[in-house]
PDB file of N, CA, C and O in Angstrom:
ATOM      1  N   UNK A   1      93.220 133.025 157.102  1.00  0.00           N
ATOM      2  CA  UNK A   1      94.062 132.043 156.461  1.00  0.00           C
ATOM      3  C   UNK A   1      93.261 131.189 155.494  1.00  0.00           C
ATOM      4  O   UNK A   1      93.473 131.274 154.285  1.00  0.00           O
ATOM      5  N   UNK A   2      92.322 130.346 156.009  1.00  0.00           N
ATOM      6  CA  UNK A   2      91.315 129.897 155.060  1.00  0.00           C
ATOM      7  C   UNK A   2      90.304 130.928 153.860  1.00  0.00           C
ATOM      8  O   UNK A   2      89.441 130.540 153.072  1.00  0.00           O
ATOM      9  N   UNK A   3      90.618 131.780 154.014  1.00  0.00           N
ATOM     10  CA  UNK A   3      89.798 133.018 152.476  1.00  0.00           C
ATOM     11  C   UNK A   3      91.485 132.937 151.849  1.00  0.00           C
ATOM     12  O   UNK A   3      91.478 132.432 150.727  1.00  0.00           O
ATOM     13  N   UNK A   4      92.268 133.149 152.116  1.00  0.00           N
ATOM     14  CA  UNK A   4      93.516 133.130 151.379  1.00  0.00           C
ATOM     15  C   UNK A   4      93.710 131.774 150.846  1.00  0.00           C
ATOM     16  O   UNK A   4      93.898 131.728 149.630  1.00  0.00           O
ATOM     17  N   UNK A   5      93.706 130.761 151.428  1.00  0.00           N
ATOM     18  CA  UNK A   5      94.308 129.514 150.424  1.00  0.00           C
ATOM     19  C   UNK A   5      92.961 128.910 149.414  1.00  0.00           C
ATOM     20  O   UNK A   5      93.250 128.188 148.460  1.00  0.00           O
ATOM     21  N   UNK A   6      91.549 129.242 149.685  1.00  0.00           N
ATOM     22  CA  UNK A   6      90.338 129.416 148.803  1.00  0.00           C
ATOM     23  C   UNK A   6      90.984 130.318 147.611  1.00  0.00           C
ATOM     24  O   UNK A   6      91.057 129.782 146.505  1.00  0.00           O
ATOM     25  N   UNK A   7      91.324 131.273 147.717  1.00  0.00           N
ATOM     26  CA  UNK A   7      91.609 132.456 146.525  1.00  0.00           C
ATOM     27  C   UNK A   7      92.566 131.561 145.786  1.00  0.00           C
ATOM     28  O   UNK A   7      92.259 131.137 144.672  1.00  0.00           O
ATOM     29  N   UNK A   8      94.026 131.168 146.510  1.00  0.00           N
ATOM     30  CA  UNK A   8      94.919 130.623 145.612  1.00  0.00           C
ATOM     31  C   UNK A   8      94.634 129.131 145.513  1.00  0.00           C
ATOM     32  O   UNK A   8      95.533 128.329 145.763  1.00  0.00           O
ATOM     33  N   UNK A   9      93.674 128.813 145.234  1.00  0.00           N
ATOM     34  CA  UNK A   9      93.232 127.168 145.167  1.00  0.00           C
ATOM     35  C   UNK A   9      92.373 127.553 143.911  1.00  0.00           C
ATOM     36  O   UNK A   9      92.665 126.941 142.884  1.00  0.00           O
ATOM     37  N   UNK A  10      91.186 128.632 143.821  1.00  0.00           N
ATOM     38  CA  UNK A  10      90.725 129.316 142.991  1.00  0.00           C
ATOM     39  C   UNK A  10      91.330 129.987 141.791  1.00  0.00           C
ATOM     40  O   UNK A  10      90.874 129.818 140.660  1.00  0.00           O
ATOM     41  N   UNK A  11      92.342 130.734 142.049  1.00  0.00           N
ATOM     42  CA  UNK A  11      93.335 131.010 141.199  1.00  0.00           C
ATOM     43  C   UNK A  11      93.995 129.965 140.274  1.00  0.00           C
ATOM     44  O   UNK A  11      94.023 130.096 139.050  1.00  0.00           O
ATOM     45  N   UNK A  12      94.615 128.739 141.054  1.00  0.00           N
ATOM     46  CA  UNK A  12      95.610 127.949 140.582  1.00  0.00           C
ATOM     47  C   UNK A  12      94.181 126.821 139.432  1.00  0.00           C
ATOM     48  O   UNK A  12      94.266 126.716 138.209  1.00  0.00           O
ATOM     49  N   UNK A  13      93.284 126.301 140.115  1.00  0.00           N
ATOM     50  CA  UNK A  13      92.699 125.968 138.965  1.00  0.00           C
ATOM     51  C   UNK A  13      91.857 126.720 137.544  1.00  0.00           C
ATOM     52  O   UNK A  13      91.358 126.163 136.566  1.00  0.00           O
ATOM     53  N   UNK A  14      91.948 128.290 137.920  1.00  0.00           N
ATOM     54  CA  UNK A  14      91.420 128.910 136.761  1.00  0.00           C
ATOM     55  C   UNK A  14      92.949 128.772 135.764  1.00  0.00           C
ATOM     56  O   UNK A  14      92.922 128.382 134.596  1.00  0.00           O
ATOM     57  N   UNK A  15      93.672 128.999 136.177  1.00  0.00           N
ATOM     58  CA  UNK A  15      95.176 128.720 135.492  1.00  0.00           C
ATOM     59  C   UNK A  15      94.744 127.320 135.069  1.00  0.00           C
ATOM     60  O   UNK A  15      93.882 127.096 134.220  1.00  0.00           O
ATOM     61  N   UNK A  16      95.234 126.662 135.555  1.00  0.00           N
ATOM     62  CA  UNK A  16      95.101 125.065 135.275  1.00  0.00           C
ATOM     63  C   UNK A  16      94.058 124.645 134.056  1.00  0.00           C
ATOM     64  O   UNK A  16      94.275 123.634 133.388  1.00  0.00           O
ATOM     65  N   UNK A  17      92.987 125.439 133.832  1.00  0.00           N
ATOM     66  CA  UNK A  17      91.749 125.011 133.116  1.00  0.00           C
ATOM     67  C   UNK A  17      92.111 126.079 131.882  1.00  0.00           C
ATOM     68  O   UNK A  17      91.735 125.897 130.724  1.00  0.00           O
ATOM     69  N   UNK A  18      92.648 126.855 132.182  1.00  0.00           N
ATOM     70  CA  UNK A  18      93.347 127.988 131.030  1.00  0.00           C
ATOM     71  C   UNK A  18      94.304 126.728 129.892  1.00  0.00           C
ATOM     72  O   UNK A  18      94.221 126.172 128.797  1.00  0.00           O
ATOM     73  N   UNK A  19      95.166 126.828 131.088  1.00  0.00           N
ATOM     74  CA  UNK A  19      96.395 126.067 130.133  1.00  0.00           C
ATOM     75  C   UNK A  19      96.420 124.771 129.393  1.00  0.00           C
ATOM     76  O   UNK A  19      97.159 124.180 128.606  1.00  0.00           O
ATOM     77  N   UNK A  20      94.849 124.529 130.227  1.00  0.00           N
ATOM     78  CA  UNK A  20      94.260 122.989 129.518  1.00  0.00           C
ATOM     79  C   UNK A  20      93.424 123.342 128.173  1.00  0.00           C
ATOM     80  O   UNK A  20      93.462 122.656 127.152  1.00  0.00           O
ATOM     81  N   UNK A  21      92.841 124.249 128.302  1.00  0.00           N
ATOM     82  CA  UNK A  21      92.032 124.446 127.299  1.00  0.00           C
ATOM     83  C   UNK A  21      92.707 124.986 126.177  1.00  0.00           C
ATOM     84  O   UNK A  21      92.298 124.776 125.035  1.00  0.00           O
ATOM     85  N   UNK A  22      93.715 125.668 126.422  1.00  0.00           N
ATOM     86  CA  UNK A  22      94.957 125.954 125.625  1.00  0.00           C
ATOM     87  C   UNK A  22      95.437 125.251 124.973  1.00  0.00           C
ATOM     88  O   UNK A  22      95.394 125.444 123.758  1.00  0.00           O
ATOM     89  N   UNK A  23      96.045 124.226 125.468  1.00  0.00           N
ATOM     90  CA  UNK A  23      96.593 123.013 124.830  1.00  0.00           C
ATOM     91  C   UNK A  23      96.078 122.143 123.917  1.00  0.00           C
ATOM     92  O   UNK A  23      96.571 121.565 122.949  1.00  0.00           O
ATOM     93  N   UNK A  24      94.496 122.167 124.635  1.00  0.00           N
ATOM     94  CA  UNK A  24      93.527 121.221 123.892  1.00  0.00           C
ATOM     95  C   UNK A  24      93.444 122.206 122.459  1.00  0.00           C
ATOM     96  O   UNK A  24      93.938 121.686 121.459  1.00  0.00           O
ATOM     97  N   UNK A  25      92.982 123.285 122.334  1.00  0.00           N
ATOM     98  CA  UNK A  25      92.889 123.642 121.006  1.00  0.00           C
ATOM     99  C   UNK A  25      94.003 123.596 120.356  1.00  0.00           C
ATOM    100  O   UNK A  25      94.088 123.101 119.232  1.00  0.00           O
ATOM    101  N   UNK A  26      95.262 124.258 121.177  1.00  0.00           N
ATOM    102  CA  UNK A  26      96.295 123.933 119.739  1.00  0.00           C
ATOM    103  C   UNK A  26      96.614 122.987 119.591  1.00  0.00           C
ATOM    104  O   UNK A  26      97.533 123.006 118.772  1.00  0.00           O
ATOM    105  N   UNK A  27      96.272 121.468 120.113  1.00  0.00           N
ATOM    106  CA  UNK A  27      96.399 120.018 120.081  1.00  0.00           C
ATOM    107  C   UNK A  27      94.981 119.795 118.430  1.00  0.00           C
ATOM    108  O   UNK A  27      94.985 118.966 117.519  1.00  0.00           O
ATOM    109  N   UNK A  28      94.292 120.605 118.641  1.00  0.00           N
ATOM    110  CA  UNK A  28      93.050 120.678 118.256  1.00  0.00           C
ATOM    111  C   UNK A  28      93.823 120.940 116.525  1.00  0.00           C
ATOM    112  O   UNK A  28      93.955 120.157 115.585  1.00  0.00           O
ATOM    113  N   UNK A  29      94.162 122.222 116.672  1.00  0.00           N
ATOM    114  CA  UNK A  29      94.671 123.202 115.469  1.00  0.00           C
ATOM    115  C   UNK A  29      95.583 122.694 114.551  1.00  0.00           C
ATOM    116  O   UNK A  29      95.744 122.988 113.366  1.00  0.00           O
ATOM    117  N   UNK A  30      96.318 121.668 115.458  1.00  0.00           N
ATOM    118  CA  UNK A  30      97.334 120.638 115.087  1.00  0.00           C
ATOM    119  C   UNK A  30      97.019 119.515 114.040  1.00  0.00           C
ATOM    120  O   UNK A  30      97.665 118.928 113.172  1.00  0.00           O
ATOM    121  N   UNK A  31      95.949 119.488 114.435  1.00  0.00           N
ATOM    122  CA  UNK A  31      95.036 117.601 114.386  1.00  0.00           C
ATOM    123  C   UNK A  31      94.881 118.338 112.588  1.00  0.00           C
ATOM    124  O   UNK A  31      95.380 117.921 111.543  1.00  0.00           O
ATOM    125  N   UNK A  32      93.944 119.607 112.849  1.00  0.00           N
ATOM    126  CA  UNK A  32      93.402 119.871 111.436  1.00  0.00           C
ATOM    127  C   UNK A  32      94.670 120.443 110.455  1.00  0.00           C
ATOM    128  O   UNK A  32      94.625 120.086 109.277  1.00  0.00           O
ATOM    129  N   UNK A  33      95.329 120.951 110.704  1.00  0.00           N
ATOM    130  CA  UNK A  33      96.565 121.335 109.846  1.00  0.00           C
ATOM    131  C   UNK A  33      97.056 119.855 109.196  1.00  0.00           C
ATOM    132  O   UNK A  33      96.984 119.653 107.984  1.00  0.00           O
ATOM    133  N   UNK A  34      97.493 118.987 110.011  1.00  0.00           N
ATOM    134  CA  UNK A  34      98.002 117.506 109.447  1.00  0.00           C
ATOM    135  C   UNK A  34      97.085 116.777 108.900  1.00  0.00           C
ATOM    136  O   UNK A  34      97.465 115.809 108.241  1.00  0.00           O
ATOM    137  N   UNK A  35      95.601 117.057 109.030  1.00  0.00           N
ATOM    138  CA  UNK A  35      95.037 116.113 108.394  1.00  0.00           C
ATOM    139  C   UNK A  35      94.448 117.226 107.007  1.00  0.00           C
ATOM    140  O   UNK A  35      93.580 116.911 106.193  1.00  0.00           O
ATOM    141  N   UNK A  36      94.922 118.064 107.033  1.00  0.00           N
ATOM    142  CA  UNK A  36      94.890 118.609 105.467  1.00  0.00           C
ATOM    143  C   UNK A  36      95.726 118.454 104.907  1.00  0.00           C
ATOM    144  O   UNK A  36      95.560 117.979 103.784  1.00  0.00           O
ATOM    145  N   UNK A  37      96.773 118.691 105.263  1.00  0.00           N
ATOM    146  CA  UNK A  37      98.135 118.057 104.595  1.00  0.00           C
ATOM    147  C   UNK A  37      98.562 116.745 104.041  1.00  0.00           C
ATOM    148  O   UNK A  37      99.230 116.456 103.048  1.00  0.00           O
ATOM    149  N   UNK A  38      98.079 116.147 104.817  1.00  0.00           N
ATOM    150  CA  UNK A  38      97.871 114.450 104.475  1.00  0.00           C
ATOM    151  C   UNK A  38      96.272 114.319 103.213  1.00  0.00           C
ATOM    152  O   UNK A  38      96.374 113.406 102.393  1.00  0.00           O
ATOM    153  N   UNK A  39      95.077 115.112 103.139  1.00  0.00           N
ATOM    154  CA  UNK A  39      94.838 114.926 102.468  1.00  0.00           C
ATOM    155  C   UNK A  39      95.155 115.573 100.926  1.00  0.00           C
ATOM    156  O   UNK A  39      94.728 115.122  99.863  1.00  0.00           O
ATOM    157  N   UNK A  40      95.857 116.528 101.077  1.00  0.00           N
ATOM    158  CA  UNK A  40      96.181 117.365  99.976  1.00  0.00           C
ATOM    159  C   UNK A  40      97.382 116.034  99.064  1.00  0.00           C
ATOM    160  O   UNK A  40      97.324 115.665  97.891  1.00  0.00           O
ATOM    161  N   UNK A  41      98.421 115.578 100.226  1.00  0.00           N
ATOM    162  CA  UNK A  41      99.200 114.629  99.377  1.00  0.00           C
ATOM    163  C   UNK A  41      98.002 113.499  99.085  1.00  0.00           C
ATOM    164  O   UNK A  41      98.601 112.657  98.416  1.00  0.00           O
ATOM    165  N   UNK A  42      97.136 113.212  99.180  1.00  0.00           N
ATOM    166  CA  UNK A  42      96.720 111.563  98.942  1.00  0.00           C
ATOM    167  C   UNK A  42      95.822 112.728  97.558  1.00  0.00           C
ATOM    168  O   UNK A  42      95.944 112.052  96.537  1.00  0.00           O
ATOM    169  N   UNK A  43      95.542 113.212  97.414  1.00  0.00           N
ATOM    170  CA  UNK A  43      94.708 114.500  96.239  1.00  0.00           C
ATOM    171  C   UNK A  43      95.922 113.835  95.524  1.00  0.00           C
ATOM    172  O   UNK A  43      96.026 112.692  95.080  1.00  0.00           O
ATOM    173  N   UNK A  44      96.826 114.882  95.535  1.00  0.00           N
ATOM    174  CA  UNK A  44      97.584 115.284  94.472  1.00  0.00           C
ATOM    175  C   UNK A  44      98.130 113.837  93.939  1.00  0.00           C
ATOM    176  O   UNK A  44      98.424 113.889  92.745  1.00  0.00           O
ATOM    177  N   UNK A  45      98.355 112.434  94.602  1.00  0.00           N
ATOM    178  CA  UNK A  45      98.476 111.000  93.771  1.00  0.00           C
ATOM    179  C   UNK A  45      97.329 110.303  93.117  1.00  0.00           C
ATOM    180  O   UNK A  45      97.279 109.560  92.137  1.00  0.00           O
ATOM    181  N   UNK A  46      96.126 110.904  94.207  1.00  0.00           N
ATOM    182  CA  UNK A  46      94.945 110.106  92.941  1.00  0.00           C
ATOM    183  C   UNK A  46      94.915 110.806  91.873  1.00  0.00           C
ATOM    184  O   UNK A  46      94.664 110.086  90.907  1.00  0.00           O
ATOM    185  N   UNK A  47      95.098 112.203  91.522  1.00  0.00           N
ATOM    186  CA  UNK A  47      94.469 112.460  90.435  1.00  0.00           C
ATOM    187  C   UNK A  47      95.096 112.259  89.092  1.00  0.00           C
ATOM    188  O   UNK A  47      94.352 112.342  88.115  1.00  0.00           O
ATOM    189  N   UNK A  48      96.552 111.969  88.888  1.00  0.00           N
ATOM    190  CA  UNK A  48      97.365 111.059  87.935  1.00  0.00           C
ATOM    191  C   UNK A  48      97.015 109.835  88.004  1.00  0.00           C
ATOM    192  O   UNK A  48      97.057 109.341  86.877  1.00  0.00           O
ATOM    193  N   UNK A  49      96.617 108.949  88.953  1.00  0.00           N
ATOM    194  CA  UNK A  49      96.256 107.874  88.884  1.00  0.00           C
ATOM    195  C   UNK A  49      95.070 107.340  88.340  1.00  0.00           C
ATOM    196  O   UNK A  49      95.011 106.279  87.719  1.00  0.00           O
ATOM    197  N   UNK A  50      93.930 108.252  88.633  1.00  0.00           N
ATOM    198  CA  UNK A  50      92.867 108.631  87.973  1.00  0.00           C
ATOM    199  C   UNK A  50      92.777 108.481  86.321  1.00  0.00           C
ATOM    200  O   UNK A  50      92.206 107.584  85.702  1.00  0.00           O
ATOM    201  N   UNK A  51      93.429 109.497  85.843  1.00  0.00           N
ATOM    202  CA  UNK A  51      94.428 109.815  84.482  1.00  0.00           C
ATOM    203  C   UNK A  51      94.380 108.860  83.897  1.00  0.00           C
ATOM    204  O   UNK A  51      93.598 108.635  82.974  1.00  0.00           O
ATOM    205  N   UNK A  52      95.404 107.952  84.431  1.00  0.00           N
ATOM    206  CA  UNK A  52      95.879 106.519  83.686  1.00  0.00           C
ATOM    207  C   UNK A  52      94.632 105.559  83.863  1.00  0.00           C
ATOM    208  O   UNK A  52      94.391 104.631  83.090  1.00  0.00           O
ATOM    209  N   UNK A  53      94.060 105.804  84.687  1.00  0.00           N
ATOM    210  CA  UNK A  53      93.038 104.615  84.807  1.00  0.00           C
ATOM    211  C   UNK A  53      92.087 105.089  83.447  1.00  0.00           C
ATOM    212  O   UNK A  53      91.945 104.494  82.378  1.00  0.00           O
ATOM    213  N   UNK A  54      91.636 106.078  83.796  1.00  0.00           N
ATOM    214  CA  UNK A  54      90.702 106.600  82.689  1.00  0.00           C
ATOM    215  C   UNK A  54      91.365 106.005  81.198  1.00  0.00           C
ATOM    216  O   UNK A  54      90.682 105.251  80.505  1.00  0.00           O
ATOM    217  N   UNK A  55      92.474 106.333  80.862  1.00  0.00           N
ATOM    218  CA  UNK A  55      93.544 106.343  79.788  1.00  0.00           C
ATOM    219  C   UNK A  55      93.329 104.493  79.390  1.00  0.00           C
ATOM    220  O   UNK A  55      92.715 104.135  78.385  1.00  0.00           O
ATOM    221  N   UNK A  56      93.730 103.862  80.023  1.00  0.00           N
ATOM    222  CA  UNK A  56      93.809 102.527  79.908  1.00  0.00           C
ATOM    223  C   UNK A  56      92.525 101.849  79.541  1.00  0.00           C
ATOM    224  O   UNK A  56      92.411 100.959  78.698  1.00  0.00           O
ATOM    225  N   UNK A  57      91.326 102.506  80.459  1.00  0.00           N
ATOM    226  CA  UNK A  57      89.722 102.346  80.249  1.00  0.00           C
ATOM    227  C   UNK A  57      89.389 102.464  78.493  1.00  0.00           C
ATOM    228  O   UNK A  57      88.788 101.742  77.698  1.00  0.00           O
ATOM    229  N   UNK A  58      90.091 103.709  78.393  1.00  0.00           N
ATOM    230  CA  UNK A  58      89.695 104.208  76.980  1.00  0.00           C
ATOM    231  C   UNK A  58      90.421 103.365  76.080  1.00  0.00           C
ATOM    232  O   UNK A  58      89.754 102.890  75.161  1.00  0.00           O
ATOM    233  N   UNK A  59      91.687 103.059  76.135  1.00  0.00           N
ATOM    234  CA  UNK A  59      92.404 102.341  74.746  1.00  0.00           C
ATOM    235  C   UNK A  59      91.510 101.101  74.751  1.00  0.00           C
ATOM    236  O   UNK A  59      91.115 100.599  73.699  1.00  0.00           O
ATOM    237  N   UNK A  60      91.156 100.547  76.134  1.00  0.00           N
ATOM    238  CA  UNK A  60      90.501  98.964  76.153  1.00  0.00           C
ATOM    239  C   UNK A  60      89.026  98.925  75.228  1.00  0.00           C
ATOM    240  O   UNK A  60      88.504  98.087  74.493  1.00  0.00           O
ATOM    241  N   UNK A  61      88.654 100.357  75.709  1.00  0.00           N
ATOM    242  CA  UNK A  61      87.351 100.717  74.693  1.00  0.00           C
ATOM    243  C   UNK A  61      87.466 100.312  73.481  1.00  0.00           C
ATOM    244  O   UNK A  61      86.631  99.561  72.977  1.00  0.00           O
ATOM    245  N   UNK A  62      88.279 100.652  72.988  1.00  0.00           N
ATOM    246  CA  UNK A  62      88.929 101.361  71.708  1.00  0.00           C
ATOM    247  C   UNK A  62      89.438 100.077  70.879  1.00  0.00           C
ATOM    248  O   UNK A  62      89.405  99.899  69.661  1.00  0.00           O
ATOM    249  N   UNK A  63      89.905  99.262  71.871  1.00  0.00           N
ATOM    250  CA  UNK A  63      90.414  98.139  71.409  1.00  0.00           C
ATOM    251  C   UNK A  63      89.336  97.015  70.917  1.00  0.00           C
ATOM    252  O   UNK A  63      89.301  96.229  69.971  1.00  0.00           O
ATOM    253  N   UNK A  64      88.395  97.342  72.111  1.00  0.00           N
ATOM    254  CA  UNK A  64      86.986  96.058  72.004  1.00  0.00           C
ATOM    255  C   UNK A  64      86.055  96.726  70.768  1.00  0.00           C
ATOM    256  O   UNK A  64      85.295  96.044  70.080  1.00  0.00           O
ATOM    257  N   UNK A  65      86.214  97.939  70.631  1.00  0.00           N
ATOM    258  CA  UNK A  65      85.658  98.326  69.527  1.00  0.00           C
ATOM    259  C   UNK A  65      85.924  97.848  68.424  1.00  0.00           C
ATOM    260  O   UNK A  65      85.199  97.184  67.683  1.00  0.00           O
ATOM    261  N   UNK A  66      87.495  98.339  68.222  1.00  0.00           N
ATOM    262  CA  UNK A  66      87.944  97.866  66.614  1.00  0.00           C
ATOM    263  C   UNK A  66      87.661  96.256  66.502  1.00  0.00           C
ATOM    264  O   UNK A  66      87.175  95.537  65.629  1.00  0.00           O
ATOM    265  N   UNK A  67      88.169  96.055  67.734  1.00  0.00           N
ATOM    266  CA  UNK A  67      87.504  93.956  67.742  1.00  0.00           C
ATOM    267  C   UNK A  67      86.266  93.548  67.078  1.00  0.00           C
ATOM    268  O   UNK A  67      86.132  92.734  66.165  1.00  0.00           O
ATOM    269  N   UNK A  68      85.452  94.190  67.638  1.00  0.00           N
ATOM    270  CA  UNK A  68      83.950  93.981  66.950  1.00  0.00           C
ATOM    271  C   UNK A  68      83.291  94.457  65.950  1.00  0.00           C
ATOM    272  O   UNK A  68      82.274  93.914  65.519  1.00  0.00           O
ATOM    273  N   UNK A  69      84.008  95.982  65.260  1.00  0.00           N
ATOM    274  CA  UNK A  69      84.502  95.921  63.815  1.00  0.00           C
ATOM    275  C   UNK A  69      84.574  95.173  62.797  1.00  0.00           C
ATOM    276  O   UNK A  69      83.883  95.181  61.778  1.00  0.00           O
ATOM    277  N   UNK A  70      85.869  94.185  63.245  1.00  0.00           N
ATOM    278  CA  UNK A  70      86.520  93.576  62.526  1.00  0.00           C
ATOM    279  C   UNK A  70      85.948  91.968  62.480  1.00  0.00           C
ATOM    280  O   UNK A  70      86.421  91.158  61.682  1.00  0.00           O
ATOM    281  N   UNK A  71      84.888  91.624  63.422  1.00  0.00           N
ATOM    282  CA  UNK A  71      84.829  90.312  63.297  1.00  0.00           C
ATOM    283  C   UNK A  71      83.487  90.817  62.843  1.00  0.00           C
ATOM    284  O   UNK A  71      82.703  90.054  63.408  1.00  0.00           O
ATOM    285  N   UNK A  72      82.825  91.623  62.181  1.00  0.00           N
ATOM    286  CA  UNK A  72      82.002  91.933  61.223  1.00  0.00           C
ATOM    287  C   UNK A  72      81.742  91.982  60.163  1.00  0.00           C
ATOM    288  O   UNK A  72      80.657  92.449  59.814  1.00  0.00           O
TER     289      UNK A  72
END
């Protein structure tokens, strides 16, 4: 009786450590799928934003230039 409930005590936590370790990776697999996704959207808004910043940088250039041009 005691070699039998050893086996299924043995059994039930190799299961148990299965289905944990299971979980944990596709908990795992999960984590990295969403956090690419989340960085792909925060990508795809900086780089228009980027754009305009650059854009605005340049006319201001452009502007302080002709300024100092002109008071020449």
């Amino acid at each position: 009786m005691g070699y039998v409930l050893r086996v299924r005590l043995a059994s039930f936590f190799t299961g148990t450590a299965t289905a944990s370790f299971l979980g944990l990776y596709i908990l795992y697999k999960d984590y990295k799928v969403a956090h690419e996704s989340i960085a792909q959207q925060v990508k795809s808004l900086h780089e228009p934003l980027n754009r305009r910043i650059f854009a605005l940088e340049s006319l201001k250039h452009a502007e302080t230039s002709q300024h100092v041009d002109a008071t020449k």
